[in-house]
C-alpha positions, 0 to 999 in steps of 0.5 A: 095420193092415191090408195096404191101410191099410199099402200107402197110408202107405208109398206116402205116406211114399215120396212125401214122402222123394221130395220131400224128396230133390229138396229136399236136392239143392238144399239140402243143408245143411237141417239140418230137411229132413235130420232129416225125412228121416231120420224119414220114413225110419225111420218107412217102414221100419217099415211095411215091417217090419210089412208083411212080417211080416203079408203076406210080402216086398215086395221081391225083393231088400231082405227078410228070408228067413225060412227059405224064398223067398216072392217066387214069391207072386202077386199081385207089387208091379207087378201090378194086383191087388196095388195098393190100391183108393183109391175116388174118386181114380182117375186119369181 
């Protein structure tokens, strides 16, 4: 997978435990919702595990320091070149 293709699906995932966290806030007891929260989550943290092995930290203050700070990288997460190119879904 490629820095693009791994950006996309855990801006996805981060969208669907989002919407599963306002879920569980008004069903707390949903053992299904819970347990797809939970796999969501697993699965988005392995995303960012390989993400930061093949392009560096994405976040200043949640990764892993592998021997030298590598935060100071441009572009960084909130920079319009950092974003993925999602073609024909623009927001207009």
């Amino acid at each position: 997978m490629n820095r693009d293709a791994i950006l996309t699906e855990l801006m996805e995932l981060d969208f669907m435990l989002v919407d599963l966290q306002l879920f569980l806030d008004t069903h707390p007891c949903d053992q299904d919702a819970l347990k797809q929260y939970n796999d969501i989550l697993a699965k988005a943290n392995v995303l960012r595990e390989q993400y930061e092995s093949l392009c560096g930290p994405l976040y200043s203050f949640r990764s892993f320091n592998r021997g030298h700070w590598e935060w100071y990288r441009d572009p960084w997460p909130w920079q319009y070149s950092f974003n993925v190119d999602l073609p024909g879904e623009e927001c207009r």
